[in-house]
N, C-alpha and C positions, 0 to 999 in steps of 0.2 A: 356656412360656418367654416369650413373646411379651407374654400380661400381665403376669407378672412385669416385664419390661422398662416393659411402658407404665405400670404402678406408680409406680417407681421415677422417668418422666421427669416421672411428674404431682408429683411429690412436688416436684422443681425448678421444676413452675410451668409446665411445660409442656401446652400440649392437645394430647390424644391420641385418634388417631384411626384404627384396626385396618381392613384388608380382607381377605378371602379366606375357606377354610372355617373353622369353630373349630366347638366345641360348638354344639347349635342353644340358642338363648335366647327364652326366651317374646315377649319385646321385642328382634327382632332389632336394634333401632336401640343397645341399651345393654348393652355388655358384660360392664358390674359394675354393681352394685346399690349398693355405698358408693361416696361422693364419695373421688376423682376419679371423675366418667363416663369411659369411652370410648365411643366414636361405630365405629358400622360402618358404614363408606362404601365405592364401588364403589375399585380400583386404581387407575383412571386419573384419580378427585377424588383418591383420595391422591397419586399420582406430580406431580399439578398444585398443592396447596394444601400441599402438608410442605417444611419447614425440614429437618426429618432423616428417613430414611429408613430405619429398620432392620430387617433384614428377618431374618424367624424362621419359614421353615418347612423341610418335608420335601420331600427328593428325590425327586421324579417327574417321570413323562414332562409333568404338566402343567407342573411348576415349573422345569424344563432350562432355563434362561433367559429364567425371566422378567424378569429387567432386562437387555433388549433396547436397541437403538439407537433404537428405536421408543419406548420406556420412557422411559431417558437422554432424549430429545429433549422427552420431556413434564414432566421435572422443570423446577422453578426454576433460575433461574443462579447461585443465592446456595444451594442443597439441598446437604446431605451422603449420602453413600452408606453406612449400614455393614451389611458382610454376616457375620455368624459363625454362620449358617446352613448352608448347604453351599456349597461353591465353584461347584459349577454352574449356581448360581441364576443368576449373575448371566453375563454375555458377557464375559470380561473385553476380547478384542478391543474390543467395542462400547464399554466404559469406559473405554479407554486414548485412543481417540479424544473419549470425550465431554466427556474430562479436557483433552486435547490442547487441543480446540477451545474450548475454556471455557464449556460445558453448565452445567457444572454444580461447584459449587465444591470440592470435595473428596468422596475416601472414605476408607474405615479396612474392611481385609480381615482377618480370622481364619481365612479359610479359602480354596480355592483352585480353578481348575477343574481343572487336572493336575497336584492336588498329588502330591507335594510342588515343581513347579514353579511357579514364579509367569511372569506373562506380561513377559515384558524389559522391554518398555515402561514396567510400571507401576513398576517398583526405576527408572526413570529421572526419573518423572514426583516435582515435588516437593509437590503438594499430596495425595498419598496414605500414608496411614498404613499398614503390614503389620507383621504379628503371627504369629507363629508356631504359631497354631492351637491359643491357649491357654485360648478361653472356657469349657471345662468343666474347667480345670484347680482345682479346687477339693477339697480334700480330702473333702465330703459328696461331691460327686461323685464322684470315682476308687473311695469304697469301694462306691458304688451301683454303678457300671460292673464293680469285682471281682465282687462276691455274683454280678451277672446273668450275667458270665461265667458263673463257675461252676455256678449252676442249669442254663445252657443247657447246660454236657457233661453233671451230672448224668440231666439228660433224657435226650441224644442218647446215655450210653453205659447210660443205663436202658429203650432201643428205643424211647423217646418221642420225638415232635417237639421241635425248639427253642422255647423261648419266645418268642424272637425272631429267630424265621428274617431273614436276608438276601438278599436274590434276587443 
């Protein structure tokens, strides 16, 4: 999702530039091989040199809030936030305040840390955009999401593992 996204912002003209794990690539410095490049740089060059900040991964105990206060503080004061990644990436406490304080200049949320609540602060705060957790509302997507439903009972009521267990 993640290239796809940095695709799309190269195509506006943007330069883009990914941190974290992905695929290993022969040339870890170049994410893709057609123009646009992406650049793989460390988190804290991105959270320090990005205009937007969009962040596309998976829930784990490494990613539980990686966009900490500690993070927010290393952004630009002119950075955007956007998360439609999972909700807990990010602190939203820590963002409400970094909003507050004027860190950093806006975000845009698709997703939530106790959704379905959102944190008071931020429905109060007016430079943040909330979205109802519609990034994968896409009709390729919903019927991928059906099938894989489906395969997973198939398995599970055929004494098989799920395809995609959930812890």
């Amino acid at each position: 999702i993640g290239r796809a996204v940095g695709e799309r912002a190269a195509a506006f003209g943007m330069e883009v530039v990914a941190a974290g794990r992905g695929p290993a690539h022969p040339q870890p410095e170049r994410l893709s091989e057609e123009p646009p490049r992406m650049r793989r740089v460390t988190l804290d060059e991105l959270l320090v040199t990005s205009d937007v900040v969009s962040l596309h991964v998976p829930l784990s105990a490494a990613t539980r809030h990686l966009i900490d206060r500690r993070a927010l503080a290393r952004m630009k004061r002119t950075a955007l936030l956007i998360n439609a990644a999972r909700g807990p990436v990010v602190d939203e406490a820590a963002l409400a305040w970094a909003l507050r304080e004027r860190l950093i200049a806006g975000a845009a949320l698709d997703v939530y840390e106790r959704e379905p609540a959102v944190e008071r602060e931020l429905l109060e705060l007016e430079q943040v955009v909330l979205a109802p957790h519609l990034g994968s509302a896409t009709r390729d997507t919903r019927t991928a999401m059906a099938e894989l439903a489906a395969a997973n009972a198939v398995a599970v009521l055929g004494g098989q593992p799920p395809l995609t267990p959930v812890a």
